[in-house]
N, CA and C atoms of all chains as a GROMACS GRO file, in nm:
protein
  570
    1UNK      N    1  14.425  23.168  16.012
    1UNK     CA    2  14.495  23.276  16.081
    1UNK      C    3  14.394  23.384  16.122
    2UNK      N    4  14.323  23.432  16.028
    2UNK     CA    5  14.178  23.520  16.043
    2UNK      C    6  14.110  23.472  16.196
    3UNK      N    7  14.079  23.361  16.213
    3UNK     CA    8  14.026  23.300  16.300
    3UNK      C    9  14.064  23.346  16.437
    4UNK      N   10  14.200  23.293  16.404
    4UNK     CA   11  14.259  23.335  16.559
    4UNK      C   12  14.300  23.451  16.623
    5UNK      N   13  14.280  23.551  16.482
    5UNK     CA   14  14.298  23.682  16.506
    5UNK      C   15  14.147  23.730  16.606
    6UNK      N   16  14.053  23.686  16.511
    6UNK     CA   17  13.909  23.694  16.576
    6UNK      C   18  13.898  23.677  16.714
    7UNK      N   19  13.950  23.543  16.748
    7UNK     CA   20  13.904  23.471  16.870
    7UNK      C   21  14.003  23.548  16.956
    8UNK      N   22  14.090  23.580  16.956
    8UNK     CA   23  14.200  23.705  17.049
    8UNK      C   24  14.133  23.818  17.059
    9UNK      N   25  14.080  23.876  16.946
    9UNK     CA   26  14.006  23.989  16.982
    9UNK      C   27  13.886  23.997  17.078
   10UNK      N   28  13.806  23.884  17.028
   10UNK     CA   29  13.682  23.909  17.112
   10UNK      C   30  13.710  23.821  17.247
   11UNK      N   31  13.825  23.781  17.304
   11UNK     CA   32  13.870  23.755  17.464
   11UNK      C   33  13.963  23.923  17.498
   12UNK      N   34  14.002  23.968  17.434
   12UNK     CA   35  14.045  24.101  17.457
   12UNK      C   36  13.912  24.198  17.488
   13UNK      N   37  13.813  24.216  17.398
   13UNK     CA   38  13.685  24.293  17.419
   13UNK      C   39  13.623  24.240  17.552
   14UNK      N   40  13.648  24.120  17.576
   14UNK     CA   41  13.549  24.049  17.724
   14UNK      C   42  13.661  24.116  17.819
   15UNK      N   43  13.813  24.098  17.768
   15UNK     CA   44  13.895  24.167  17.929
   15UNK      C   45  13.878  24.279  17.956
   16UNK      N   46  13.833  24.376  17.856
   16UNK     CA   47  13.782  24.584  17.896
   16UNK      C   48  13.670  24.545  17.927
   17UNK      N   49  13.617  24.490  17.889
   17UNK     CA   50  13.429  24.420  17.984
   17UNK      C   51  13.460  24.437  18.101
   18UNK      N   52  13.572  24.319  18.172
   18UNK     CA   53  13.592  24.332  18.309
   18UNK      C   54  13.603  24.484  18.351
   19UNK      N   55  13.737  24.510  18.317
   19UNK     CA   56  13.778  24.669  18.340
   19UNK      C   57  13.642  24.785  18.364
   20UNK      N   58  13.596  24.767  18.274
   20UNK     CA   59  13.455  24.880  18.259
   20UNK      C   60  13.370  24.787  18.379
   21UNK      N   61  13.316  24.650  18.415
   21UNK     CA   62  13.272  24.629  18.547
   21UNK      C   63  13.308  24.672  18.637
   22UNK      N   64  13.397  24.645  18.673
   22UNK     CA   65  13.503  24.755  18.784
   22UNK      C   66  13.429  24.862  18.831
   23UNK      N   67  13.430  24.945  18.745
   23UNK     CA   68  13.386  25.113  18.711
   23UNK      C   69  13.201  25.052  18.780
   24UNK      N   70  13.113  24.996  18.729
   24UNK     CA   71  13.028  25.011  18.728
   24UNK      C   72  12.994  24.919  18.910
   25UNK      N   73  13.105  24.808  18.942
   25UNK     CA   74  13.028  24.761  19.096
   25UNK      C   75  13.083  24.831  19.182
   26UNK      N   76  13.156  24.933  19.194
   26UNK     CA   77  13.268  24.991  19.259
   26UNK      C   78  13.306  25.175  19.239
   27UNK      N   79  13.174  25.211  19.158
   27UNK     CA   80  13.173  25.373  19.107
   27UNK      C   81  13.165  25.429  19.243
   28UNK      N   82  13.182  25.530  19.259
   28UNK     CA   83  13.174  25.647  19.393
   28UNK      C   84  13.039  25.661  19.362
   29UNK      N   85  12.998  25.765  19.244
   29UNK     CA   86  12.839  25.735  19.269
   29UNK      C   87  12.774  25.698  19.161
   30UNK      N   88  12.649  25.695  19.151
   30UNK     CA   89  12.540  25.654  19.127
   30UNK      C   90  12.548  25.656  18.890
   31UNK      N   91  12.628  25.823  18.882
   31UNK     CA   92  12.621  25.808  18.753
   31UNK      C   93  12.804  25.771  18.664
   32UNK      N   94  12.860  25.699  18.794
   32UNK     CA   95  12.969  25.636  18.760
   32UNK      C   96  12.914  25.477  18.725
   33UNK      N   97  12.844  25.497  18.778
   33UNK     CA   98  12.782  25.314  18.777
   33UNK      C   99  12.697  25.310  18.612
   34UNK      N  100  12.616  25.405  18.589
   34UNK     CA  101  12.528  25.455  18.496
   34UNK      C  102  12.627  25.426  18.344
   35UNK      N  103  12.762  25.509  18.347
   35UNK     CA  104  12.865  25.486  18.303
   35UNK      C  105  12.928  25.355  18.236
   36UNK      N  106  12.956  25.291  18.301
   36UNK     CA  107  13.011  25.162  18.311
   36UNK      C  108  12.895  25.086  18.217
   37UNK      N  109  12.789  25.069  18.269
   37UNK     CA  110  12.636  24.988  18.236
   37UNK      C  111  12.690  25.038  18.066
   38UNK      N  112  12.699  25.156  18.068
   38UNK     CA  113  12.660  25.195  17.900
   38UNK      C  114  12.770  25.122  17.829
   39UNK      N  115  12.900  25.152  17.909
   39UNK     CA  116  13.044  25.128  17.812
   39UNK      C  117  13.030  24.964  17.801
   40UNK      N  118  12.941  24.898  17.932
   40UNK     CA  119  12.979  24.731  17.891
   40UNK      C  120  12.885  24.728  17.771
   41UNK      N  121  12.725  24.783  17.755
   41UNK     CA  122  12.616  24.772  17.680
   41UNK      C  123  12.695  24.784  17.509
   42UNK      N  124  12.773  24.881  17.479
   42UNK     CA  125  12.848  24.923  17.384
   42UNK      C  126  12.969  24.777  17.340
   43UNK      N  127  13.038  24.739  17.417
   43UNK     CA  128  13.129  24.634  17.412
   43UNK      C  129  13.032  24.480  17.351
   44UNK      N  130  12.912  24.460  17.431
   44UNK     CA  131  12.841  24.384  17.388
   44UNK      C  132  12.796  24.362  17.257
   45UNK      N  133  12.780  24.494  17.208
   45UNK     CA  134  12.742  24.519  17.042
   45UNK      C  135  12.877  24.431  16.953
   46UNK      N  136  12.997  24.441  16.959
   46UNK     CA  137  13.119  24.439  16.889
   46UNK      C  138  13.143  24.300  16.937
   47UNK      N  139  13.105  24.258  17.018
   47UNK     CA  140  13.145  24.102  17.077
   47UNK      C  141  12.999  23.992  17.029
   48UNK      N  142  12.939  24.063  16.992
   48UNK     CA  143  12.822  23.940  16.928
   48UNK      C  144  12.869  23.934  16.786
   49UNK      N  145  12.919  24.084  16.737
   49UNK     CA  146  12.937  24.058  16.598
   49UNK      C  147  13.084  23.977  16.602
   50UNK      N  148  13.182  24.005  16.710
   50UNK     CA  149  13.289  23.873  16.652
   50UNK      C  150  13.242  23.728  16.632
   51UNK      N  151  13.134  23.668  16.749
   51UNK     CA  152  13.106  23.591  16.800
   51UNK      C  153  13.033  23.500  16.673
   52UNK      N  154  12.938  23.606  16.593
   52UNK     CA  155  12.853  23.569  16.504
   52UNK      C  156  12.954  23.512  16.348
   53UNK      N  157  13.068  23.632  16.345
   53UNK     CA  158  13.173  23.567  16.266
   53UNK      C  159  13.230  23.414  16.345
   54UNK      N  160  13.317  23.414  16.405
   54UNK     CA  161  13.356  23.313  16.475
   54UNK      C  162  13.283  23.177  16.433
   55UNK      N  163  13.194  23.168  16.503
   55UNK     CA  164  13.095  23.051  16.490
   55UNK      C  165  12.997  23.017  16.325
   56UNK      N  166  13.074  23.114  16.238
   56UNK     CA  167  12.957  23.131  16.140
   56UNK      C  168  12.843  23.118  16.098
   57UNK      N  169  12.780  23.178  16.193
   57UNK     CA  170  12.610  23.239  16.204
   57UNK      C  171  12.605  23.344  16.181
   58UNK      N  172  12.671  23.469  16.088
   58UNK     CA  173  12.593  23.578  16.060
   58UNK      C  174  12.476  23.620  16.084
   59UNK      N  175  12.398  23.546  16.003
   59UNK     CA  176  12.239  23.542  15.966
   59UNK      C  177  12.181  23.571  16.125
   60UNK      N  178  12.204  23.502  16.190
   60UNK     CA  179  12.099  23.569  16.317
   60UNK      C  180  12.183  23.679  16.395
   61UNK      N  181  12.311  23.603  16.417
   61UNK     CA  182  12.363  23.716  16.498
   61UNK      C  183  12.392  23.837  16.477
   62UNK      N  184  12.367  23.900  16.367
   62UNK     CA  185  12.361  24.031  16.295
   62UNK      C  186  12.230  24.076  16.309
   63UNK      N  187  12.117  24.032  16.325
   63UNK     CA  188  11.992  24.077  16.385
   63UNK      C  189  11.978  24.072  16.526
   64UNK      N  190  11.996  24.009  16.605
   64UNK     CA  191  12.008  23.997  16.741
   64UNK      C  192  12.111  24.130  16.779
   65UNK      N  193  12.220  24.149  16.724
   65UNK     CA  194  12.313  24.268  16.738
   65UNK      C  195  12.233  24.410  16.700
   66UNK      N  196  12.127  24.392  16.607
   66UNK     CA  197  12.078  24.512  16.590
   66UNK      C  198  11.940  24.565  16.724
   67UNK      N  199  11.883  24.481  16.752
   67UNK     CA  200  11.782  24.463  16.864
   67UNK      C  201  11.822  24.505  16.958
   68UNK      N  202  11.976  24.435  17.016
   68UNK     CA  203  12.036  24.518  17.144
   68UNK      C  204  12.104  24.607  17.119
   69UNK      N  205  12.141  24.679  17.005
   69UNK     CA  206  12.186  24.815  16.995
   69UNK      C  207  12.062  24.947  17.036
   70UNK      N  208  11.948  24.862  16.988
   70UNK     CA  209  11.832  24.934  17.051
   70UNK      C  210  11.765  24.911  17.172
   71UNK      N  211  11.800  24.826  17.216
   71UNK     CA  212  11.714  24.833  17.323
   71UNK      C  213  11.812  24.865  17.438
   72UNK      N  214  11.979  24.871  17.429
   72UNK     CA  215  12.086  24.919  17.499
   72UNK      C  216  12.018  25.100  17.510
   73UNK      N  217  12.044  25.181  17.394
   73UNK     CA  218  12.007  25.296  17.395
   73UNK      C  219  11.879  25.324  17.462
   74UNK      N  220  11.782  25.262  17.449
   74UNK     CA  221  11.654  25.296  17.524
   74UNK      C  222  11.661  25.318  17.648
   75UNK      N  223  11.761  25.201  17.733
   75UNK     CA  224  11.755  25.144  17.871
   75UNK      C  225  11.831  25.251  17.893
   76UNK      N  226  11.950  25.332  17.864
   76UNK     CA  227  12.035  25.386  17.887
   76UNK      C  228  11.971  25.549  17.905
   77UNK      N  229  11.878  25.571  17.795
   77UNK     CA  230  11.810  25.696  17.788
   77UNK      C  231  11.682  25.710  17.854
   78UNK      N  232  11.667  25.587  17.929
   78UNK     CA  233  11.571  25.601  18.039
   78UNK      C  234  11.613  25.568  18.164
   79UNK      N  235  11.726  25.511  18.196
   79UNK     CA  236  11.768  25.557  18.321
   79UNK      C  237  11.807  25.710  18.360
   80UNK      N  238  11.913  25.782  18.291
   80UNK     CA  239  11.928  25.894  18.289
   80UNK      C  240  11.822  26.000  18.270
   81UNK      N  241  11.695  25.980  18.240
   81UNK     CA  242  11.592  26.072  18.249
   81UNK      C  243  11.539  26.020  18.383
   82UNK      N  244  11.504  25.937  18.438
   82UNK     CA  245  11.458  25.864  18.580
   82UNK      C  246  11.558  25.927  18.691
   83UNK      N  247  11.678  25.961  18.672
   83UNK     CA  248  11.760  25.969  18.791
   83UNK      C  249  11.792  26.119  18.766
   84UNK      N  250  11.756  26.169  18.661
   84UNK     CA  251  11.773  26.328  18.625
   84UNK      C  252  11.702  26.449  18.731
   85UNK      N  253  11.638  26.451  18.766
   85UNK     CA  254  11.591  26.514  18.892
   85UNK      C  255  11.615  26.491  19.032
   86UNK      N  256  11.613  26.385  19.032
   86UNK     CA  257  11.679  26.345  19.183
   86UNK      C  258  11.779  26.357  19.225
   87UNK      N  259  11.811  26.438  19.378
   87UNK     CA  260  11.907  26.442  19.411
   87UNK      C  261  12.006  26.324  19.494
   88UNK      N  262  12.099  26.281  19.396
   88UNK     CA  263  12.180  26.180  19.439
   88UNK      C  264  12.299  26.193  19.444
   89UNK      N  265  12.375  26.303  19.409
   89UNK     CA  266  12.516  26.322  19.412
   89UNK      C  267  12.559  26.347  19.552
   90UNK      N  268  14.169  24.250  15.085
   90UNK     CA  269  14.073  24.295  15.222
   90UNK      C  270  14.046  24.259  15.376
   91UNK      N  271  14.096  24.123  15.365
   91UNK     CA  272  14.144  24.047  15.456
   91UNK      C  273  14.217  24.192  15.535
   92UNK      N  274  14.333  24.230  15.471
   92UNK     CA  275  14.444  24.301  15.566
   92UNK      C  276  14.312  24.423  15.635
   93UNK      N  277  14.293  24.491  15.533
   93UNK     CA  278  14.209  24.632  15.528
   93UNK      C  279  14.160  24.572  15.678
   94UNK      N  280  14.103  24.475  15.684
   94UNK     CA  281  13.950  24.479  15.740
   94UNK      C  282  14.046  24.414  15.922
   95UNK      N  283  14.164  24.374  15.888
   95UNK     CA  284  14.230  24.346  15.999
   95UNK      C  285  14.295  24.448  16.074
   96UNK      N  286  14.328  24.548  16.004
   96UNK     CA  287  14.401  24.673  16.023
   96UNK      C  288  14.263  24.756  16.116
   97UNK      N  289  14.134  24.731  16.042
   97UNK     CA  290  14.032  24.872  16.089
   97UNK      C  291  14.002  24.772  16.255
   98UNK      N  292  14.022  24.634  16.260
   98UNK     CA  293  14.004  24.600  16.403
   98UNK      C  294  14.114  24.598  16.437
   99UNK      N  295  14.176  24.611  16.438
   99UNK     CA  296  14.313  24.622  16.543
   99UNK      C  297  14.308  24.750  16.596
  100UNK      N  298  14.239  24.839  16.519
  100UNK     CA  299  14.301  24.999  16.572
  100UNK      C  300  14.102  25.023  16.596
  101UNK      N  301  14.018  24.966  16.591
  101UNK     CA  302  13.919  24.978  16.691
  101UNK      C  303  13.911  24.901  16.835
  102UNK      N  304  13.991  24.805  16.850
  102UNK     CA  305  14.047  24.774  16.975
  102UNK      C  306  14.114  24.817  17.048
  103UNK      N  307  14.244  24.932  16.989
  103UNK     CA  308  14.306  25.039  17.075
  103UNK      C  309  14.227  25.147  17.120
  104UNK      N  310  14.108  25.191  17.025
  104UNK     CA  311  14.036  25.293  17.155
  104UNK      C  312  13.970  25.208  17.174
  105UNK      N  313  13.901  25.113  17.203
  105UNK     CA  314  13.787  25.055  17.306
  105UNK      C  315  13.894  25.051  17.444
  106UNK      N  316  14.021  24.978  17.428
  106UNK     CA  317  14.077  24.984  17.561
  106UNK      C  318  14.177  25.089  17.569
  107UNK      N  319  14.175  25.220  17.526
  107UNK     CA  320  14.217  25.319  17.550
  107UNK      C  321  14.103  25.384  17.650
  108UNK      N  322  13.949  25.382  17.607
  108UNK     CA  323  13.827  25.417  17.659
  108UNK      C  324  13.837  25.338  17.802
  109UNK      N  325  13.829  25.213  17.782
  109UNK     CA  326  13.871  25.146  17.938
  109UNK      C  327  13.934  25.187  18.050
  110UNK      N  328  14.046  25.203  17.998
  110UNK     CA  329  14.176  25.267  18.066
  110UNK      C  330  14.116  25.405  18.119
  111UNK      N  331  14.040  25.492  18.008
  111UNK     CA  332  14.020  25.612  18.093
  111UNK      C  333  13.912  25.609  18.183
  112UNK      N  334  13.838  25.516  18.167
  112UNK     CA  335  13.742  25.487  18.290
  112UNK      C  336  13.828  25.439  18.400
  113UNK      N  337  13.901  25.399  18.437
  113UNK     CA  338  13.937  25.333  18.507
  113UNK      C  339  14.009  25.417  18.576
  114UNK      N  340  14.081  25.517  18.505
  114UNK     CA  341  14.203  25.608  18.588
  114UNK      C  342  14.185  25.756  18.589
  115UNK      N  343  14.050  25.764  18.521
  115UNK     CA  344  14.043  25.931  18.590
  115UNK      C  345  13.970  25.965  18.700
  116UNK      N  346  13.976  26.090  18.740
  116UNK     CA  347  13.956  26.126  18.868
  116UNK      C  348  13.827  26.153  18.880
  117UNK      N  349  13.687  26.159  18.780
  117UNK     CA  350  13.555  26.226  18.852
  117UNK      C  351  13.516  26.152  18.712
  118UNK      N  352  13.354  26.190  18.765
  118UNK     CA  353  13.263  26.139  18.628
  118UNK      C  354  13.296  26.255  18.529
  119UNK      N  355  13.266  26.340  18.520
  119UNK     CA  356  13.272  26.401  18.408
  119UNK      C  357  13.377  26.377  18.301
  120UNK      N  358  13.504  26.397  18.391
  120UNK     CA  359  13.641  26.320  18.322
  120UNK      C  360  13.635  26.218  18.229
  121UNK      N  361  13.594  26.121  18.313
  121UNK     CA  362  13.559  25.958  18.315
  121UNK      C  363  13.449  25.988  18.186
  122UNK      N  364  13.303  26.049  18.163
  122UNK     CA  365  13.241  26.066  18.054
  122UNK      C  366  13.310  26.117  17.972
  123UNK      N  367  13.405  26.190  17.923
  123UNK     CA  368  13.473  26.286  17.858
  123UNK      C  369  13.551  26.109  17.795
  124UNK      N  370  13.603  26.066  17.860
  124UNK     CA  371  13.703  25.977  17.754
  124UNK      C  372  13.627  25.871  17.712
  125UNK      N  373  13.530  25.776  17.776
  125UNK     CA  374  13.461  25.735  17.738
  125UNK      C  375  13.358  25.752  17.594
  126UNK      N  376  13.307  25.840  17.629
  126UNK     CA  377  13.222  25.884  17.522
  126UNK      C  378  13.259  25.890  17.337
  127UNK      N  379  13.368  25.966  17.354
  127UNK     CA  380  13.427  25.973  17.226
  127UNK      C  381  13.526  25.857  17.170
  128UNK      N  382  13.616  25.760  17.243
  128UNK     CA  383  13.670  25.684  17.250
  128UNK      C  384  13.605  25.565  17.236
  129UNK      N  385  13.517  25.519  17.275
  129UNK     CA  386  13.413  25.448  17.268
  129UNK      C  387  13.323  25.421  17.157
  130UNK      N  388  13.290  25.548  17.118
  130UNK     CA  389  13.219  25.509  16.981
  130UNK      C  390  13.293  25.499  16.851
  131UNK      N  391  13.414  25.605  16.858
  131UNK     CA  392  13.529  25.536  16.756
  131UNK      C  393  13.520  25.387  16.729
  132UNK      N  394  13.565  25.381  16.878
  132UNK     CA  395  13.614  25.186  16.834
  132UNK      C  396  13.548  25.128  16.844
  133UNK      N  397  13.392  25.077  16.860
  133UNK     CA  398  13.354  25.057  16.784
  133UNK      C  399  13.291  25.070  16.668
  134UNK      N  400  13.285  25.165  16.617
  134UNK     CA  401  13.238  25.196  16.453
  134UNK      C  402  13.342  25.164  16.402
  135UNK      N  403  13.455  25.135  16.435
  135UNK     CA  404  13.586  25.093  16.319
  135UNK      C  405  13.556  24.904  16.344
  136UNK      N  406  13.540  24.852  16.469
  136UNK     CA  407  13.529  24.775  16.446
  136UNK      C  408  13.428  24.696  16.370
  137UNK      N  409  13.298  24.762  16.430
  137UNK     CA  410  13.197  24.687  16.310
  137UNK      C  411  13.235  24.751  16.191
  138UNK      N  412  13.269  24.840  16.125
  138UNK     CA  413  13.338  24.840  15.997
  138UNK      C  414  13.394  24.695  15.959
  139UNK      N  415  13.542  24.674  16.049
  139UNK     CA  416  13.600  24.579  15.980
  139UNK      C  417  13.538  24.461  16.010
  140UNK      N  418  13.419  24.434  16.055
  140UNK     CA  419  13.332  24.359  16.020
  140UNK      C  420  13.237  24.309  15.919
  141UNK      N  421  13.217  24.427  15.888
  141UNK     CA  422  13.138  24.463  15.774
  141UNK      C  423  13.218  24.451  15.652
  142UNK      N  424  13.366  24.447  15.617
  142UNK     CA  425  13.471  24.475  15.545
  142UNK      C  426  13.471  24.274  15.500
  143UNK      N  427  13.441  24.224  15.615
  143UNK     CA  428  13.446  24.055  15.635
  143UNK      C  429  13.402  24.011  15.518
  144UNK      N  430  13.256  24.062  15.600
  144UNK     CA  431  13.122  23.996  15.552
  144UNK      C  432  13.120  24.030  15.430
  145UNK      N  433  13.162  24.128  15.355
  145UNK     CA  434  13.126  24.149  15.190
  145UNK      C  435  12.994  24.225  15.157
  146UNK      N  436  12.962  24.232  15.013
  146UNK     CA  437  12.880  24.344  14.986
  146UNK      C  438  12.714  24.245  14.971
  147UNK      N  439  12.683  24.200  15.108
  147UNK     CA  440  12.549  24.088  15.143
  147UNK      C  441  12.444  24.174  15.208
  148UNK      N  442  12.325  24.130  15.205
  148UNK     CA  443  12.243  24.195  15.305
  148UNK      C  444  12.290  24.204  15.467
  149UNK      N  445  12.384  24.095  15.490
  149UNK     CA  446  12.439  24.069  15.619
  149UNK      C  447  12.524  24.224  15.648
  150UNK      N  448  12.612  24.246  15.520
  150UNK     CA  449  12.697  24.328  15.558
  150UNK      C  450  12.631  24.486  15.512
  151UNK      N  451  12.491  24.490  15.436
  151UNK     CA  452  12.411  24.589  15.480
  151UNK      C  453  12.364  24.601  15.602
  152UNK      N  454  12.338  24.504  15.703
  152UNK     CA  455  12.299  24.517  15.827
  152UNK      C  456  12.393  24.574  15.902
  153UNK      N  457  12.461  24.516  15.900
  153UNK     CA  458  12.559  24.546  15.989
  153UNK      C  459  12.633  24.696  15.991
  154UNK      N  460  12.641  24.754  15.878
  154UNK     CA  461  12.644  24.910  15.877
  154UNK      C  462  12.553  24.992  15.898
  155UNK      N  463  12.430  24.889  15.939
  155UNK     CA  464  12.301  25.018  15.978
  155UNK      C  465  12.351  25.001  16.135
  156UNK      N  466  12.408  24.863  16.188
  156UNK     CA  467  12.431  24.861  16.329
  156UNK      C  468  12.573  24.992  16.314
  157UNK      N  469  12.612  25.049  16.235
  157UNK     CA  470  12.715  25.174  16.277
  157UNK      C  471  12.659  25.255  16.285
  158UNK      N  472  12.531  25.335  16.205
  158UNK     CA  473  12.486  25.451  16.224
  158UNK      C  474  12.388  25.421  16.331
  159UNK      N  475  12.292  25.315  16.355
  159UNK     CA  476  12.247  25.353  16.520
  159UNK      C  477  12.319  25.372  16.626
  160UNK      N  478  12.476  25.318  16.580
  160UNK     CA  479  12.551  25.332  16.709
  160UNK      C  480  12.558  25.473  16.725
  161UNK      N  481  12.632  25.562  16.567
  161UNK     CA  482  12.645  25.669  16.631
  161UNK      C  483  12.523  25.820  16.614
  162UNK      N  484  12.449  25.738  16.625
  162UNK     CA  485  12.320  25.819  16.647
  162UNK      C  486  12.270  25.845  16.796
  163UNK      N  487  12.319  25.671  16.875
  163UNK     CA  488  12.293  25.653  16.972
  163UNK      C  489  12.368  25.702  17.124
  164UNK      N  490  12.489  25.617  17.076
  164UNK     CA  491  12.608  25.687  17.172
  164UNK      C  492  12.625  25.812  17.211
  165UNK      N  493  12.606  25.956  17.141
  165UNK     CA  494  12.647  26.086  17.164
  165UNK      C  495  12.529  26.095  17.229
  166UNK      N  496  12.398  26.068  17.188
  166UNK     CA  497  12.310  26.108  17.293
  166UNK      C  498  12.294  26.021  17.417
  167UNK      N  499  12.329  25.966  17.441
  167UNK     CA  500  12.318  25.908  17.571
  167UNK      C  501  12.431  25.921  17.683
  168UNK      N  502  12.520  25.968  17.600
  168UNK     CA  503  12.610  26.042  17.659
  168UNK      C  504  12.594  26.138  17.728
  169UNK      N  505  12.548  26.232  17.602
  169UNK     CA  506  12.492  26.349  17.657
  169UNK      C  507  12.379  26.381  17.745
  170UNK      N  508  12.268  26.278  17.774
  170UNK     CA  509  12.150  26.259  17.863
  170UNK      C  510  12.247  26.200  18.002
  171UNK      N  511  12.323  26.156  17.994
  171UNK     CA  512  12.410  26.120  18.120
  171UNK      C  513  12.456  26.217  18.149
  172UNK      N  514  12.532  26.315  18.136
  172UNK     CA  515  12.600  26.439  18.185
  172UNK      C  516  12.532  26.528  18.200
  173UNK      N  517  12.410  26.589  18.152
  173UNK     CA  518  12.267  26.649  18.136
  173UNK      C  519  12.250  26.631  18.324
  174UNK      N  520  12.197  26.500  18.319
  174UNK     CA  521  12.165  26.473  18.431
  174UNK      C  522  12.232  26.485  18.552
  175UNK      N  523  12.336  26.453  18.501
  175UNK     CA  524  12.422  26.459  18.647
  175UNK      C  525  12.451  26.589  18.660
  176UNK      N  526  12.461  26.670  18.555
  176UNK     CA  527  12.493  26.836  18.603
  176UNK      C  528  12.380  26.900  18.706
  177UNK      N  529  12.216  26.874  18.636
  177UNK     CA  530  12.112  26.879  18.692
  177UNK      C  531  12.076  26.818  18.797
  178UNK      N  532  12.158  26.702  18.865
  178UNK     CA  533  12.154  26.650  18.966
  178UNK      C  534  12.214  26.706  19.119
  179UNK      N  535  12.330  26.814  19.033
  179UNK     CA  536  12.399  26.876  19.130
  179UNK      C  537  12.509  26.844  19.178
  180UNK      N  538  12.564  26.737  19.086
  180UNK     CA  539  12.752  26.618  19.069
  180UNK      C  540  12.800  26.751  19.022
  181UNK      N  541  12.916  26.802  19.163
  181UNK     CA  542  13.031  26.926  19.110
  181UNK      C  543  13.104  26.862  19.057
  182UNK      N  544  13.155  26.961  18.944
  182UNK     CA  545  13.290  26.900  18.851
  182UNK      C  546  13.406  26.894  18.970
  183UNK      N  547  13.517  26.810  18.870
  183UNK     CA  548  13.648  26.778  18.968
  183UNK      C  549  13.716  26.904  18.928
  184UNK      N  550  13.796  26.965  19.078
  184UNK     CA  551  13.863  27.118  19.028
  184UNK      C  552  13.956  27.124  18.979
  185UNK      N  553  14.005  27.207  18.870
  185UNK     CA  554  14.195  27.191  18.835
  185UNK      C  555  14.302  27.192  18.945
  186UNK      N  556  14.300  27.257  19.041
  186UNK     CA  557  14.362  27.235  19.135
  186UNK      C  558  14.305  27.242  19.241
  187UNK      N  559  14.369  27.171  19.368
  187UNK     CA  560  14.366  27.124  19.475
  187UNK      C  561  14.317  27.271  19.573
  188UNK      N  562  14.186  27.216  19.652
  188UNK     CA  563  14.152  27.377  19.724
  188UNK      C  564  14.120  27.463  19.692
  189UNK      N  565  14.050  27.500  19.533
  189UNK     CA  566  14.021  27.566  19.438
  189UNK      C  567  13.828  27.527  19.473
  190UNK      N  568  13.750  27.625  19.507
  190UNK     CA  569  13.610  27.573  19.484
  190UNK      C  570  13.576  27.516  19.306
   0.00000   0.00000   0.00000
């Protein structure tokens, strides 16, 4: 039962994936798109860890989840310093 | 624990797509950052919780609660470097009313 609770959830987390794409191919501007990138980057975190339950692989997929929690934040805190001066609105 | 840990994802799935929803239907970025931001990192820190709630008291499920505090170490600031920017970019807020500078 656990299982299938799992496997509903993480096809529910992939359908706000879509939703938040939306937002990001289709923003008005530039830090609507910026937006989106972060909220899917964030969704990604919570969907490896169902994924890693699911399939029972913890063991890696709980390290792989920690790598792109960091390297999500990096990408995210260096676009927004890159586009921070420029006028694009 | 089973329940516990079913209960903390069920209700970190209502704000992840509560957060959705407000991306989707408000009117300007700032808005749009405003529900996002806080909504967002809720659900998931409840959800990797009830992940972590799974997994038991393992090095696995020590990991996995360090993946909550980078989240929310991470999330508020990048949030905040997004709205930073776009203020500094010169993105006017959306007005309360209509014809209002």
């Amino acid at each position: 039962m656990m299982h299938g609770f799992l496997v509903s959830l993480a096809l529910g987390i992939a359908l706000t994936m879509l939703l938040s794409l939306y937002r990001l191919l289709h923003g008005p501007t530039l830090w609507d798109r910026l937006t989106g990138l972060g909220l899917v980057g964030t969704k990604t975190i919570v969907l490896l860890l169902l994924i890693g339950r699911i399939t029972g692989r913890e063991d890696i997929f709980v390290d792989i989840t920690l790598a792109y929690t960091l390297i999500s934040f990096i990408g995210a805190l260096a676009l927004a310093k890159y586009f921070e001066g420029k006028e694009t609105a | 624990m089973t329940v516990l840990a079913g209960i903390f994802l069920g209700l970190g799935f209502f704000f992840i797509f509560t957060g959705a929803l407000g991306i989707l239907r408000f009117p300007d970025f700032y808005t749009r950052l405003h529900a996002t931001g806080k909504s967002d990192m809720l659900g998931v820190g409840l959800m990797v919780l009830g992940t972590a709630i799974l997994e038991g008291p393992t090095l696995n499920g020590l990991k996995i609660v360090l993946v909550i505090f980078v989240v929310a170490l991470a999330s508020p600031t990048a949030t905040h470097a997004l709205g930073r920017a776009a203020h500094r970019a010169g993105l006017v807020p959306w007005p309360a009313r209509k014809g209002e500078p």
